[in-house]
N, C-alpha and C positions, 0 to 999 in steps of 0.2 A: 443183444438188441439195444440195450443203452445207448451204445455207441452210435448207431445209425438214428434213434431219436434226437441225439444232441446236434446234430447237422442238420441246416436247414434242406437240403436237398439231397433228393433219393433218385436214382437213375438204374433201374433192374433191368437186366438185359433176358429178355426168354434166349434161353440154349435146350427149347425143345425139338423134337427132330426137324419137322417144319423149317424153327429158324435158322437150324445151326447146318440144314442141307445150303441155308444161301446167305453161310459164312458169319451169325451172329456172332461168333468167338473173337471175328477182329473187331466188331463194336464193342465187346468188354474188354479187349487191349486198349483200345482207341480212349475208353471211356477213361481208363484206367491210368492211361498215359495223361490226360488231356484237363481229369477235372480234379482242383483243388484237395486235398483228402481233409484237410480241415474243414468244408461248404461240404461235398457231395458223401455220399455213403453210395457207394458205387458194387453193383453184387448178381451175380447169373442167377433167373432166376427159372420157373418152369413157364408153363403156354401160358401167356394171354389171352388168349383165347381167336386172333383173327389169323389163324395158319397160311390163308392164304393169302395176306396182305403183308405177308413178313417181308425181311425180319425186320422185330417190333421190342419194343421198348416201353416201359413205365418210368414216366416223368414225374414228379413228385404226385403220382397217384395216378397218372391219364396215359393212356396207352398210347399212344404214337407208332404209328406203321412205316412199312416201307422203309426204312430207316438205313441211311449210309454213313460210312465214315466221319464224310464233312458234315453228315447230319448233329452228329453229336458233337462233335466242334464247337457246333452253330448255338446246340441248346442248351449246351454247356458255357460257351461266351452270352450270350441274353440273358443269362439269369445271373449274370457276376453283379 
């Protein structure tokens, strides 16, 4: 867990059945591919809690719904 403290930014991706029926797995490719590993700490994580708003994402602590590929692109370039 150090590691992900010394990075300013955390990006969890929920891969609970919810998200991962509509494809969360390619937002932690995407994530994975797309955000600096030095800035993000980037990591699958369980439900966030809005099943039905997936798939969802925690932003450096804020959930964020609905979430697609270019979405993390997008929230991943804003916070460079």
């Amino acid at each position: 867990m150090a590691d992900a403290a010394a990075k300013p930014h955390s990006l969890r991706v929920c891969v609970g059945s919810g998200c991962s029926m509509r494809f969360s797995y390619d937002l932690l490719t995407e994530a994975e591919d797309v955000a600096p590993s030095a800035e993000w700490h980037v990591a699958a994580c369980g439900c966030l809690g809005s099943c039905e708003d997936g798939p969802n994402v925690s932003v450096d602590g804020q959930v964020v719904v609905d979430v697609s590929p270019e979405a993390v692109r997008r929230i991943v370039s804003d916070r460079r």
